[in-house]
Backbone as CSV, one residue per row, in Angstrom:
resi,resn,N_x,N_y,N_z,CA_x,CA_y,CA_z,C_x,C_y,C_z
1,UNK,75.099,37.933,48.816,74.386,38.757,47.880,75.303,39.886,47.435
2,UNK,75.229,39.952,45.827,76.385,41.002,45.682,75.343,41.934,45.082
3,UNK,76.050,43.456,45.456,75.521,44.605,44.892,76.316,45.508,44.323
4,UNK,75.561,46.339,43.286,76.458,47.424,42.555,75.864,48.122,42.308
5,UNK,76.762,49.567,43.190,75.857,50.888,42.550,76.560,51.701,41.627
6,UNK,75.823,51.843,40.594,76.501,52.223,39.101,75.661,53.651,39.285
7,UNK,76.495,55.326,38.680,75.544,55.991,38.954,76.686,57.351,38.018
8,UNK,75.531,57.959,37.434,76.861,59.324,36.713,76.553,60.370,37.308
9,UNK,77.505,61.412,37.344,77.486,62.222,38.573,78.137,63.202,37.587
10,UNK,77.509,64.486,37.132,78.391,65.581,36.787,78.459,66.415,37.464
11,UNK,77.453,66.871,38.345,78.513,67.836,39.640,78.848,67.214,40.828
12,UNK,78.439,66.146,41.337,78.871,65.369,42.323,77.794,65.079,42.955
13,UNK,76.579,65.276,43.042,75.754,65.275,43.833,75.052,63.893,43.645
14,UNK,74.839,63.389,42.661,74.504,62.142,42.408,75.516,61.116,43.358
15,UNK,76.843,61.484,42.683,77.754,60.362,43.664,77.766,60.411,45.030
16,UNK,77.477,61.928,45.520,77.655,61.824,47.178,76.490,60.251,47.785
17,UNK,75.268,60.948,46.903,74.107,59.841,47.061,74.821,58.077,46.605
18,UNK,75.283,58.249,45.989,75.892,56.704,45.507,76.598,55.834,46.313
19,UNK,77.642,56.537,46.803,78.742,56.958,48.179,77.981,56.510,49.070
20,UNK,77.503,57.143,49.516,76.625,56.946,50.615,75.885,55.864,51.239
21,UNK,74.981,55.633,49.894,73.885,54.337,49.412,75.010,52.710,49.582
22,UNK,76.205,53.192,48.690,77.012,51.757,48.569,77.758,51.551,50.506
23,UNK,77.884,52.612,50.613,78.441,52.043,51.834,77.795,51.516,52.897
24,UNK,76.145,51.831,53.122,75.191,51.425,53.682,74.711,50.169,53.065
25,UNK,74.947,49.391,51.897,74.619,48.384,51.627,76.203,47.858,51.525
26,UNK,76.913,47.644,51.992,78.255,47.050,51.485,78.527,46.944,49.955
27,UNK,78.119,47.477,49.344,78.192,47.342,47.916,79.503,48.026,46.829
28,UNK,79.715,47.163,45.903,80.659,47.836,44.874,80.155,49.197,44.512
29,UNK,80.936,50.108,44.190,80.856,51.441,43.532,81.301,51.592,41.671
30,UNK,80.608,51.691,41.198,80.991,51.616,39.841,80.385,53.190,38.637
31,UNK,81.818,54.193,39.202,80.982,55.208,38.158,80.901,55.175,36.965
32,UNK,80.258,55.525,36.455,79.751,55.278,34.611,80.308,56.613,34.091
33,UNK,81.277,56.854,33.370,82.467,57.732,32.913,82.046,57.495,30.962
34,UNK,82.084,58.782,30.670,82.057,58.937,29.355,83.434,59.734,28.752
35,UNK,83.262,59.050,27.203,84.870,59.546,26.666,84.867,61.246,26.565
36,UNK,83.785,61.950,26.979,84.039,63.616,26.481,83.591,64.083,28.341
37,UNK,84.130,65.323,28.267,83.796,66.278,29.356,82.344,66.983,29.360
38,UNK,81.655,67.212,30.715,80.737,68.461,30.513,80.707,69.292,31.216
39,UNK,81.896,69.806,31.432,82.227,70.995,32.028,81.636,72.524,31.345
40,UNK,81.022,73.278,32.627,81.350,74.977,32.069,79.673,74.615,31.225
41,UNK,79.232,75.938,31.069,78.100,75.893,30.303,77.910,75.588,29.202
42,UNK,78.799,75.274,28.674,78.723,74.022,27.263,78.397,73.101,27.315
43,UNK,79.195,72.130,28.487,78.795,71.106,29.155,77.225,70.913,29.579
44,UNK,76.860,72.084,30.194,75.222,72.041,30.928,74.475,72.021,29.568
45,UNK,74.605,72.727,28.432,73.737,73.093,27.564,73.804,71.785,26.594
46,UNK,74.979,70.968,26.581,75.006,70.118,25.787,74.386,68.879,26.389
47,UNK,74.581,68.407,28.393,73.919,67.385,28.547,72.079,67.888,28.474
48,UNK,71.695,69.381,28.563,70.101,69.570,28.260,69.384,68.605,26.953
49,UNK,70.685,69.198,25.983,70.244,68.894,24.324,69.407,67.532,24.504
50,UNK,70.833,66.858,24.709,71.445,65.385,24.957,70.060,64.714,25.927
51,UNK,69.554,65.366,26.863,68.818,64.441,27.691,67.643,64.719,27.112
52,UNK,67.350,65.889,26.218,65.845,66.029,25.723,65.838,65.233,24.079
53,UNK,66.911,64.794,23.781,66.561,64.030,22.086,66.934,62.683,22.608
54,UNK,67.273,61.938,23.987,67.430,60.958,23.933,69.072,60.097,23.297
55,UNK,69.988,61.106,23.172,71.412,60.469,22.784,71.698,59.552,23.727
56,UNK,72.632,58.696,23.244,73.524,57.689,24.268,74.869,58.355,23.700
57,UNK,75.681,58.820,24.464,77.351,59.415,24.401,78.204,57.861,24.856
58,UNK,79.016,57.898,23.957,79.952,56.946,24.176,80.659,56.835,25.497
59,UNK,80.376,55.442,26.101,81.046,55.150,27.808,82.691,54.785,27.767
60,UNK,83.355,55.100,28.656,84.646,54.497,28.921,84.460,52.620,29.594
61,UNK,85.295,51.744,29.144,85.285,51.082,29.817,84.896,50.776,30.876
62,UNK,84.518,49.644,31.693,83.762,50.100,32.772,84.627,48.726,34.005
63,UNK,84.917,49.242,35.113,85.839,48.575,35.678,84.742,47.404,36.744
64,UNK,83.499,46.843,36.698,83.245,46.661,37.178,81.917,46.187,36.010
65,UNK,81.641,44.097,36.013,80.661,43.909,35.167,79.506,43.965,36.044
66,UNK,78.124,44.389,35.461,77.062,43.567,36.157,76.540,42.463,36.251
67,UNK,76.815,41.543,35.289,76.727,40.449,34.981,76.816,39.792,35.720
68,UNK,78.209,39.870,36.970,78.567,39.294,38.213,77.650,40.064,39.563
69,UNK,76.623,40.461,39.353,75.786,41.318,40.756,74.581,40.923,40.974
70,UNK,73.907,39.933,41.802,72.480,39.739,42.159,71.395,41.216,42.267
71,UNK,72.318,42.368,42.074,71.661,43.861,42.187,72.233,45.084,41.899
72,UNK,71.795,45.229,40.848,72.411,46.754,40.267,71.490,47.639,40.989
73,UNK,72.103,48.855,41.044,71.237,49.955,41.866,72.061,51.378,40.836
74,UNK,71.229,51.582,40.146,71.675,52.777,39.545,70.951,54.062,39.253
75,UNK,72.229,55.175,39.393,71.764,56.558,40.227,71.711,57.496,38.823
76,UNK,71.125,58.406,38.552,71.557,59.377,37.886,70.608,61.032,38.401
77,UNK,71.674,61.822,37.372,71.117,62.995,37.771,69.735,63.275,37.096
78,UNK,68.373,64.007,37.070,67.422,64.501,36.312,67.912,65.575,35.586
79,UNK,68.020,65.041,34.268,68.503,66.537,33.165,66.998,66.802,32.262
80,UNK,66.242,68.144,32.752,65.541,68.765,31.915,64.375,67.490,31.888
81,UNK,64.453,67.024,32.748,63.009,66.117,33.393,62.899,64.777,32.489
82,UNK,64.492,63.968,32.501,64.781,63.169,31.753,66.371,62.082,32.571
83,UNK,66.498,61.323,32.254,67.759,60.427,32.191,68.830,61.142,32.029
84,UNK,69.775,61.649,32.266,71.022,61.742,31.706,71.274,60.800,31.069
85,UNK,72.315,61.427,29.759,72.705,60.676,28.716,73.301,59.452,28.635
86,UNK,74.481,59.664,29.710,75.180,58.756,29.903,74.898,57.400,30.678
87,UNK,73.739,57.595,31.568,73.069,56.239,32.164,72.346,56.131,31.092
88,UNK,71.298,56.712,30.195,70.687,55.864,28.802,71.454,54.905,28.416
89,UNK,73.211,55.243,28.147,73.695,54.476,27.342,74.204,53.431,28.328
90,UNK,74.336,53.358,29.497,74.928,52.479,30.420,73.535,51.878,30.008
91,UNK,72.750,51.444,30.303,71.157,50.729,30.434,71.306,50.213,29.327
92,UNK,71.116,51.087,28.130,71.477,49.993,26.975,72.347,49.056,26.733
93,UNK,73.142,49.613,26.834,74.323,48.504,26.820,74.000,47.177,27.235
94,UNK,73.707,47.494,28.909,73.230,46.541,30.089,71.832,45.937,29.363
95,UNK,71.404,46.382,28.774,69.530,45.783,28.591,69.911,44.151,28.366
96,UNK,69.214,43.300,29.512,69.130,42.045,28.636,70.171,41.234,30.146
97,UNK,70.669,42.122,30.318,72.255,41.586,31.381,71.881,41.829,32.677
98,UNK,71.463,42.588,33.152,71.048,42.956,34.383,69.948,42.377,34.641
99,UNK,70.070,41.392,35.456,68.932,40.464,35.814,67.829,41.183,37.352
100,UNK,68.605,42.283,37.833,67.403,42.589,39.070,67.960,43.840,39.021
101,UNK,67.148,44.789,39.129,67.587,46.554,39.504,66.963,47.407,40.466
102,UNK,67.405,48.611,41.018,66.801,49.545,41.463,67.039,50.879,40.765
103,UNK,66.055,51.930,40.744,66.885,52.944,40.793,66.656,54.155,41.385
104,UNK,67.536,55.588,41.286,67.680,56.446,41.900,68.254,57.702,41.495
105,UNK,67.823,58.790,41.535,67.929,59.865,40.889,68.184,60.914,41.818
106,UNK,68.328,62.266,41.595,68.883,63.255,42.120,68.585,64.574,41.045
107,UNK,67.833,65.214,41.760,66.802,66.641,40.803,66.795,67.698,41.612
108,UNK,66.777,68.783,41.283,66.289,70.132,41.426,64.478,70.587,42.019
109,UNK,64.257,69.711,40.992,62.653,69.965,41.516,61.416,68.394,40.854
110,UNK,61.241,69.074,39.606,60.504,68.303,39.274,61.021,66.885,38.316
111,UNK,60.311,65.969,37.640,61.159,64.857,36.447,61.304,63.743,36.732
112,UNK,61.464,63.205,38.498,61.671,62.255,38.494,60.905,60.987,37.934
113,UNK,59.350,61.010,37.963,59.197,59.811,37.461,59.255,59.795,35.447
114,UNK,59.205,60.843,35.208,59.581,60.775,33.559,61.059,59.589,33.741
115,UNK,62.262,60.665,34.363,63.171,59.696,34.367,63.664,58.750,34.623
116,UNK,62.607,58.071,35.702,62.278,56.143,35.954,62.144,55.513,34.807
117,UNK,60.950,56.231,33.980,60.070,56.001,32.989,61.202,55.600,32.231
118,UNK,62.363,56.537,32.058,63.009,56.621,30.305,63.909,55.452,31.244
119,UNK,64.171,54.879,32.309,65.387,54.266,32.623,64.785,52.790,32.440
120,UNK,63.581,52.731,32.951,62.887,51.256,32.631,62.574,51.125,30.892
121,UNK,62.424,51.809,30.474,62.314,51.704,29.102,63.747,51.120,28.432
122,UNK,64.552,52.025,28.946,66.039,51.805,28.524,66.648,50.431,29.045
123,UNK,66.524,49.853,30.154,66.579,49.087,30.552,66.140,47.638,30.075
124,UNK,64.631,47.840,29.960,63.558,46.435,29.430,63.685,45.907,30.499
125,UNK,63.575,46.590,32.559,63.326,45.736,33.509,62.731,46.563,34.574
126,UNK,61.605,45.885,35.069,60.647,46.682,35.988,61.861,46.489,37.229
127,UNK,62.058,47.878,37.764,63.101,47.627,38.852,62.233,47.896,39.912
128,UNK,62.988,46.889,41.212,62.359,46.802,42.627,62.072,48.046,43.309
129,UNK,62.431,48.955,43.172,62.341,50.351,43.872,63.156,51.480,42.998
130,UNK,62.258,52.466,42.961,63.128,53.890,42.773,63.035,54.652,44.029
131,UNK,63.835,55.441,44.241,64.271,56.698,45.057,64.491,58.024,44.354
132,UNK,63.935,59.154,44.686,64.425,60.565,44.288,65.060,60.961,45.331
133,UNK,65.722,61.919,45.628,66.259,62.498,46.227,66.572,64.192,45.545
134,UNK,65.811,65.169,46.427,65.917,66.482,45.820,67.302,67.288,46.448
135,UNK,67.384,67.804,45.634,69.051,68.343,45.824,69.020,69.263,47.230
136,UNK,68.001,70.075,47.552,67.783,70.809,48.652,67.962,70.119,49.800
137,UNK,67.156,68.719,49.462,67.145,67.768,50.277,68.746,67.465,51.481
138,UNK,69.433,66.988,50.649,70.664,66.830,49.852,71.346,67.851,50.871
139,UNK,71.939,68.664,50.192,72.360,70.233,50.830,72.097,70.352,52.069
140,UNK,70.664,69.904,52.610,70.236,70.293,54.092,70.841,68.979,55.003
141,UNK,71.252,68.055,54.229,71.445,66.871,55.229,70.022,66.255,55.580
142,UNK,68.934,66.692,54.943,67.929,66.229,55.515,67.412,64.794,54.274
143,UNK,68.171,64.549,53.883,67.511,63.195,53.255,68.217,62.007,53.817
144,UNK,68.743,61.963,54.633,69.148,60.575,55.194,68.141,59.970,55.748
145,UNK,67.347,60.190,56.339,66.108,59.211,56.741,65.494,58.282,55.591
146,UNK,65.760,59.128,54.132,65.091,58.483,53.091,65.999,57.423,52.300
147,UNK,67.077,57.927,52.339,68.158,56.996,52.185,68.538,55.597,52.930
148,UNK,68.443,56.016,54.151,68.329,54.779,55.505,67.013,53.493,54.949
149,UNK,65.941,54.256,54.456,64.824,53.696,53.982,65.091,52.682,52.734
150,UNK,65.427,53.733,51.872,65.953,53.157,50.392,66.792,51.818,50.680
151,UNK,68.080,51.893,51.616,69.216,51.063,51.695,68.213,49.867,52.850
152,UNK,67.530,50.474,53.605,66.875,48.451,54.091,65.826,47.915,52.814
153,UNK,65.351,49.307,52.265,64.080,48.163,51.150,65.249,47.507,50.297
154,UNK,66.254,47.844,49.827,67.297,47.198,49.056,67.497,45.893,49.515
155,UNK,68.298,46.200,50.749,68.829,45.035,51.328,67.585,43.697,51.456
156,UNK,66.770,44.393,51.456,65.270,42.985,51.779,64.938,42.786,49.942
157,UNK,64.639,43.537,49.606,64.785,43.038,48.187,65.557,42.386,47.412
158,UNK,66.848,42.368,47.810,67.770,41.506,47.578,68.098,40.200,47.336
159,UNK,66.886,39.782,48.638,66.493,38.414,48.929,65.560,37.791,47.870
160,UNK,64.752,38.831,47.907,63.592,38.258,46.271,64.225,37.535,45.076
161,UNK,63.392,36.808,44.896,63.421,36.115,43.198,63.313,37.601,42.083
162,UNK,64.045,37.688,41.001,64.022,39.019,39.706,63.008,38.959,39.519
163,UNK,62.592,40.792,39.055,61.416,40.562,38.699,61.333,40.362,37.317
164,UNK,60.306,40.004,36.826,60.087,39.538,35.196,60.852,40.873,34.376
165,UNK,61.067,40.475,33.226,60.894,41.794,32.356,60.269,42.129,31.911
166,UNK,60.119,43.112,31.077,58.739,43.987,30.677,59.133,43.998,29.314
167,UNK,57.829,43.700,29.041,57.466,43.180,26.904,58.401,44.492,26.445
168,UNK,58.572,44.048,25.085,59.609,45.031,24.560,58.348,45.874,23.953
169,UNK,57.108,45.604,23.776,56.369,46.728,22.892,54.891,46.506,24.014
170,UNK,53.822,47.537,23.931,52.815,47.478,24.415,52.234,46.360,23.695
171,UNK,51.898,46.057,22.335,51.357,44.944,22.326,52.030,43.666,22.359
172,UNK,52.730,43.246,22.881,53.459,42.182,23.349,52.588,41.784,24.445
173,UNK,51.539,40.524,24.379,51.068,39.855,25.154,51.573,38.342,25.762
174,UNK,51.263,37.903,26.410,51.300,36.371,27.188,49.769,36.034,26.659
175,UNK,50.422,34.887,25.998,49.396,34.044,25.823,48.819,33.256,26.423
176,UNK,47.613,33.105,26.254,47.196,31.789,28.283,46.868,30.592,27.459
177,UNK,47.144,29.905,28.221,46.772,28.422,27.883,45.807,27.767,28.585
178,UNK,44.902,26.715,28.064,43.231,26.195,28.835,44.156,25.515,30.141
């Protein structure tokens, strides 16, 4: 079973979680790198903009396909109770390619399920599990129990058949047959 945790990290805190997560599942590490910087409070004010209108910022190459992974597991930070930009545009990209997912985030306080919300949307795939992880959390060393958690529901999920995808519009029905 192959895995990949794909995850963007602008102060690091996302990746420590990524780091962490991949090495507890034996898994590839694959950071999602964009062609501009967001350093310094330009940087902060520009990924706010960016995560509240929904941009995708152009990705760098990416050294690692999903195409080849029975399980993507991808991390991002909560910007302003939303996706970061740069996993929007990783997901898009991916929509359609990524046949099984999880995901996992890293916040301050509040947002996380908005930013499930915008990642399954972005995506077009109900993923097997999300995880938050609060930054305090984080800092205290006290989220490894939840992590330990996260990395066996993974590993057992792994085993599962994908789950379906999810209609591209609310009225997108299945039709039944007699």
């Amino acid at each position: 079973m192959r895995i990949l945790v794909a995850y963007y990290s602008r102060s690091g805190i996302t990746r420590g979680v990524a780091e962490a997560l991949a090495a507890r599942l034996d898994a590839d590490l694959a950071p999602i790198e964009e062609t501009s910087q967001r350093q310094g409070i330009r940087g902060y004010l520009r990924s706010a903009l960016e995560a509240r209108r929904g941009v995708m910022p152009e990705l760098l190459p990416e050294r690692h396909d999903p195409l080849r992974y029975d399980l993507v597991v991808i991390g991002t930070p909560v910007w302003f109770g939303h996706v970061s930009s740069p996993v929007r545009s990783y997901l898009h990209a991916h929509r359609g390619a990524i046949r099984q997912a999880a995901f996992f985030c890293t916040l301050g306080g509040r947002g996380a399920e908005r930013a499930f919300d915008d990642m399954r949307d972005a995506l077009g795939l109900e993923p097997v599990h999300c995880e938050a992880f609060l930054d305090h959390d984080i800092a205290g060393e006290t989220h490894y129990a939840a992590l330990e958690r996260f990395a066996g529901f993974l590993r057992a999920a792994a085993m599962i058949a994908p789950p379906a995808r999810r209609p591209e519009s609310p009225d997108v029905r299945t039709p039944r047959h007699p």
